[in-house]
N, C-alpha and C positions, 0 to 999 in steps of 0.2 A: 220414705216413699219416693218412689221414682218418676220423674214425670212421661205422664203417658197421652195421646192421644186416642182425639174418636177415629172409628171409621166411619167410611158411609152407611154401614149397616146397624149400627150399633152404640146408642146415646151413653154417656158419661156418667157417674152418677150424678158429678157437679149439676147436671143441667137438671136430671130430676127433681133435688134437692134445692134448686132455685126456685123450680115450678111448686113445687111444696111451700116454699117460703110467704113465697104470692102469695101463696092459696090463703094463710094462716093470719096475713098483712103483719105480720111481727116482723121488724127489723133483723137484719142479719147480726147484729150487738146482742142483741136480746133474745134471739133463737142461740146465740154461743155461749150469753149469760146462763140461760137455761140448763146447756150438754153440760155445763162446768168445765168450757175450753176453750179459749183464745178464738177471736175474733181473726185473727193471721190464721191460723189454723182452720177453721171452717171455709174464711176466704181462698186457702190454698183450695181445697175441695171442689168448690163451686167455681175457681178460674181451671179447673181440670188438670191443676197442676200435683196432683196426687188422689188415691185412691182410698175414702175410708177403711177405715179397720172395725171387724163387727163390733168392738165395743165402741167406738164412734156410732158405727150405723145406731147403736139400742138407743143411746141418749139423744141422738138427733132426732127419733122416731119417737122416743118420749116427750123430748121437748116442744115437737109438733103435732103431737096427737096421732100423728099416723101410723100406717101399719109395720110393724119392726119385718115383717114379713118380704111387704112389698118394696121396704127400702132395703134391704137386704139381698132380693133379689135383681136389683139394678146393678148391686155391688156384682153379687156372681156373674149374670151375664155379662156384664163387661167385662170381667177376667177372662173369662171365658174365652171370649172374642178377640181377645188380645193377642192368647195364650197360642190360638189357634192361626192368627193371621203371625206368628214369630215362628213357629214351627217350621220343619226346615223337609221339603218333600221328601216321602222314602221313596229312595231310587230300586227301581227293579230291578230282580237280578235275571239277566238273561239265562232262558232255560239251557241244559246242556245238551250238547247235542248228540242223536244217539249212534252206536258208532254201527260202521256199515257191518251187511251182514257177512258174516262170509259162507260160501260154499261149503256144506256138511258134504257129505261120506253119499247119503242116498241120492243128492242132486249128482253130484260128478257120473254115481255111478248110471242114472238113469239119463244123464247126457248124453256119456258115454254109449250107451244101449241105442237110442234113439239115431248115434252118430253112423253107429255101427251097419244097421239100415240101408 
């Protein structure tokens, strides 16, 4: 896992997944006892120093009762957003330009005609 930042538009899961913890008042040892995963390991998550992987998110979401769903979807939007603010803009291609016309056969000839006049 890579370590990634928030933006301002777009929460971490870490921070969800804190707000979850609250909610359940179970210890951060003991919601890791639960996933059957190191207390380093969930700590990384929650300092937003890496990004769950779905099978994290299922045992976190089991561990806590909540929705594998809605912790799942924390996960996506935040890639998402991620993904989106590293993207590199496509540069437009200026249109070609069209080339001049040139004088056919009837223009000359009705130039011509008019010149004659």
């Amino acid at each position: 896992m890579t370590k990634t930042t928030t933006t301002d538009t777009q929460v971490h899961p870490g921070d969800v997944w804190r707000g979850v913890i609250a909610d359940t008042g179970l210890s951060q040892s003991a919601v890791a006892e639960k996933m059957g995963a190191s207390v380093a390991g969930l700590s990384r998550i929650l300092r937003k120093a890496g990004v769950p992987s779905p099978d994290l998110t299922i045992k976190f979401a089991e561990a806590t009762g909540s929705s594998v769903t809605l912790m799942w979807q924390a996960v996506a939007d935040f890639q998402l957003a991620e993904a989106l603010k590293a993207r590199r803009p496509v540069k437009a291609v200026p249109a070609a330009k069209a080339p001049a016309k040139k004088a056919t056969a009837k223009r000359t000839t009705a130039k011509k005609a008019v010149a004659a006049q």
